[in-house]
C-alpha positions in Angstrom: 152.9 133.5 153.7 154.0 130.8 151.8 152.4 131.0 148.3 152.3 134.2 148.1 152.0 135.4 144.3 151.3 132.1 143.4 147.7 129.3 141.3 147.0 126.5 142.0 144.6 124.5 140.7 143.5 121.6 143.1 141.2 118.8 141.1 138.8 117.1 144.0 138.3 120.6 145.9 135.5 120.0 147.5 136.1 117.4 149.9 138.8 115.8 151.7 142.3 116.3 151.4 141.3 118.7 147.9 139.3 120.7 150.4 141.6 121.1 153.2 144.2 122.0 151.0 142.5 124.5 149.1 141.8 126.2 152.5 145.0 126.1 153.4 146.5 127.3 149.7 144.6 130.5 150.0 145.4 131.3 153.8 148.9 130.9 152.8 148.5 133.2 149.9 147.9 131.7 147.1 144.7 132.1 144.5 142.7 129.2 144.5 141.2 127.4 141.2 138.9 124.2 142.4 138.1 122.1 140.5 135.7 119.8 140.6 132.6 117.4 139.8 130.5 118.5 142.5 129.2 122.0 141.8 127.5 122.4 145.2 130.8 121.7 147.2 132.7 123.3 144.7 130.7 126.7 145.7 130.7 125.8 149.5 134.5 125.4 149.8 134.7 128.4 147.4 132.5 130.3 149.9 134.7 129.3 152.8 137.7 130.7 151.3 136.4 134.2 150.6 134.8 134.4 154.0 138.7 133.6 155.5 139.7 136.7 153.3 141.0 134.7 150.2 141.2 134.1 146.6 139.2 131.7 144.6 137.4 130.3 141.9 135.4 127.3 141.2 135.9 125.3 137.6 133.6 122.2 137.0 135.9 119.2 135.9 135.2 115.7 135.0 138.7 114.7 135.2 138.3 111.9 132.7 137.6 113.9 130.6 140.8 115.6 128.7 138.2 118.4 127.3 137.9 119.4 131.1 141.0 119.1 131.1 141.9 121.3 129.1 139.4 123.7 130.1 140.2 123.6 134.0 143.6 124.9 132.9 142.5 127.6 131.0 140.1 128.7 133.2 143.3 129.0 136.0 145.1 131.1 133.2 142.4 133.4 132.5 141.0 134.3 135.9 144.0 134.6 137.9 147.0 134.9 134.6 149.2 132.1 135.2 149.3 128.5 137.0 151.9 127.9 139.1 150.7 124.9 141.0 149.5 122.0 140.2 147.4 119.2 142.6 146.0 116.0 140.9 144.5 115.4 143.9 140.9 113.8 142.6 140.6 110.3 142.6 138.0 107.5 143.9 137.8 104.1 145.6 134.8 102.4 144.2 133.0 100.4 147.2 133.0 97.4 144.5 136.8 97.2 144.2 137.9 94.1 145.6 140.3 91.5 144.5 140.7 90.1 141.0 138.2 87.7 140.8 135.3 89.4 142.1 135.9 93.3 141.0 134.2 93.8 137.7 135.6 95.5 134.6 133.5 98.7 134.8 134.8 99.1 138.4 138.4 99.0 137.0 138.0 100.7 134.2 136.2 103.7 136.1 139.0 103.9 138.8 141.7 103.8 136.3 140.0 106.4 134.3 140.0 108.9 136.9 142.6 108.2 139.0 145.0 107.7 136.6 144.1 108.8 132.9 142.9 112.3 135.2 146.3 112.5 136.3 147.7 112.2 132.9 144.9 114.5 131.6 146.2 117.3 134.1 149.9 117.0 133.3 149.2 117.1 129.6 147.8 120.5 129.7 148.8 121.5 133.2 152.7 121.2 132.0 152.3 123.4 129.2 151.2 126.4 131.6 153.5 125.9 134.3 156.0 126.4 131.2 154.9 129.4 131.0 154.4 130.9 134.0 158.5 129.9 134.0 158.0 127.0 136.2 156.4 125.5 139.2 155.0 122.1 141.1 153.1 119.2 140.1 151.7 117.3 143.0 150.2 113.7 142.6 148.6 112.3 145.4 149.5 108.6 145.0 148.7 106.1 148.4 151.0 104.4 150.7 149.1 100.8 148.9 151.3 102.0 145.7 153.9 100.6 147.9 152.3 97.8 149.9 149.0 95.5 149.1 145.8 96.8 150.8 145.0 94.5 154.3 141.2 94.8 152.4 141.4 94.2 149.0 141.2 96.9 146.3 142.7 96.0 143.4 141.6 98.5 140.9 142.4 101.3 143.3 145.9 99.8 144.3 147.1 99.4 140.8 146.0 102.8 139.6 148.0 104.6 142.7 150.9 102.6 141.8 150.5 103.6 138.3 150.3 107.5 139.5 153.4 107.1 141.2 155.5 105.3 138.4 153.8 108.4 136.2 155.7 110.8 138.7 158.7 109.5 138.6 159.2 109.7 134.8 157.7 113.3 134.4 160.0 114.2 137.5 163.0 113.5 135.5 161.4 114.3 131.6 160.8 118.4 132.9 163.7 118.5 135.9 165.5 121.1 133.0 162.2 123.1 133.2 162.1 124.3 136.4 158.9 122.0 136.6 159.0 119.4 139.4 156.7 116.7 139.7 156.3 114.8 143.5 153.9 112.2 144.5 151.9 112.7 147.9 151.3 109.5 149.2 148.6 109.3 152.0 148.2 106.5 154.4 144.6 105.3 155.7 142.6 108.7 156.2 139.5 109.4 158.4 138.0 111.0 155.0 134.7 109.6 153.7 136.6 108.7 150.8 138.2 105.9 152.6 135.4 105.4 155.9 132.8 104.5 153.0 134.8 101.4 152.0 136.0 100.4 155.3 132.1 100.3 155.8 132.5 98.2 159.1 134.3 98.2 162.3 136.4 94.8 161.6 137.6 96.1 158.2 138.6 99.6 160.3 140.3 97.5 162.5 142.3 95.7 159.7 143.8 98.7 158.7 144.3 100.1 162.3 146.6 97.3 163.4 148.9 97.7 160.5 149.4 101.7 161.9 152.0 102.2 164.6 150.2 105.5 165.5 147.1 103.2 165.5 145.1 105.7 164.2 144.1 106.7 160.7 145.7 110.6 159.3 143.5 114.0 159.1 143.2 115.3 155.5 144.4 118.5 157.0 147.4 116.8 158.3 148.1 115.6 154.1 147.1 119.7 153.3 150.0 120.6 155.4 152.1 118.3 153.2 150.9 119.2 150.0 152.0 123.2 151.4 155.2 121.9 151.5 155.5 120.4 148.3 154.1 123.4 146.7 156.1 125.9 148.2 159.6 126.9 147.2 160.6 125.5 150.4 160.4 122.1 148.8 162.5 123.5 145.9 165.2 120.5 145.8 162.6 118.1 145.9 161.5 115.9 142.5 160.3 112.5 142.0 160.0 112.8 145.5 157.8 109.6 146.9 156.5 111.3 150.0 154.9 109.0 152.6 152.6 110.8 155.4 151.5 107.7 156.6 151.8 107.4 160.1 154.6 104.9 159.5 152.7 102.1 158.0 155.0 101.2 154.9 157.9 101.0 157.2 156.3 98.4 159.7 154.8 95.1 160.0 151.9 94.6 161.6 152.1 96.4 165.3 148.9 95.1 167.5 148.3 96.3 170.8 
């Protein structure tokens, strides 16, 4: 198994690519801290883990919120005695984020505040335990639209990815000395609700299709088995890492049948 001996704490682990990874974390080995918002999913994934034979525990995080933050972290340290992994994985696309004229400031400021001040949140007391557990991985999922402008527009969520990723880079090279590395995951259109919520109808699915030479939007199991590899020591050259499971999208124009 591949993360054997090793935490990791996965923020959004109740749903999409947070819950497919956390199943896959603890099948691998690994001892399993979700966190999340949602206290019902939370428990269910939690329930699904131990009923595969593995480790876990369930932490209620707002990830806004650096208190949670903070306690998230702590909770990893105390229950399983170290944190080894790391996955700022949470992160929302608000069904009123659309270009600049027309998304409101509450939308942006909401998005940002999760996706990217949660990010910072976790690295700012993540780092200090992954010091001392001697080390280990910090995964950020980013998006393929920190590379490229959405086909639909989201501007809040676009800018907040791309600020994730920038974020990576420079803790990347800040803790390289530290045995810490830092790597962004970045997804391209998903079948998750996450994403099938704001592509709401069959012409806006279709706008993101024909950018996709597969022509068909990624699993969040198929990200999971990415974010494996950038936990695992397997991965162990690997920082500020940009890495694109996007069914080629960023390396195509548009491709229609």
């Amino acid at each position: 198994m591949r993360l054997t001996n090793k935490v990791a704490l996965i923020t959004g682990g109740s749903s999409g690519i947070g819950l497919e990874t956390a199943l896959l974390f603890a099948k691998e080995g690994a001892r399993v801290v979700i966190a999340d918002i949602n206290g019902e999913g939370g428990q269910q994934v939690l329930a699904r883990i131990k009923e595969q034979g593995g480790i876990a525990a369930y932490c209620r995080a707002d990830i806004s919120k650096a208190t949670d933050c903070e306690q998230m972290v702590a909770f990893a340290e105390k229950t399983f005695g170290k944190l080894n992994v790391l996955f700022n994985n949470a992160g929302i696309m608000h069904s009123d984020d659309g270009d600049a004229v027309s998304t409101g400031e509450s939308v942006w400021d909401l998005t940002m505040n999760i996706n990217v001040k949660g990010v910072f949140f976790g690295c700012k007391y993540g780092i200090p335990a992954l010091r001392r557990a001697g080390g280990g991985s910090i995964i950020n999922t980013a998006s393929f639209v920190a590379h490229l402008g959405a086909a639909t527009p989201q501007i809040a969520y676009t800018a907040s990815k791309g600020a994730v990723l920038s974020m990576t880079r420079e803790l990347a090279i800040i803790h390289a000395r530290e045995n810490i590395r830092v790597n962004a995951l970045c997804p391209g259109p998903l079948r998750t609700d996450l994403l099938m919520k704001f592509l709401n109808t069959e012409e806006k699915k279709q706008r993101r299709l024909v950018h996709i030479p597969m022509g068909r939007f990624g699993e969040a199991r198929e990200m999971a088995a990415a974010a494996l590899f950038l936990a695992s020591d397997e991965s162990s050259y690997m920082t500020g890492a940009e890495f694109l499971v996007d069914g080629g999208i960023t390396a195509a124009y548009v491709t229609p049948e």
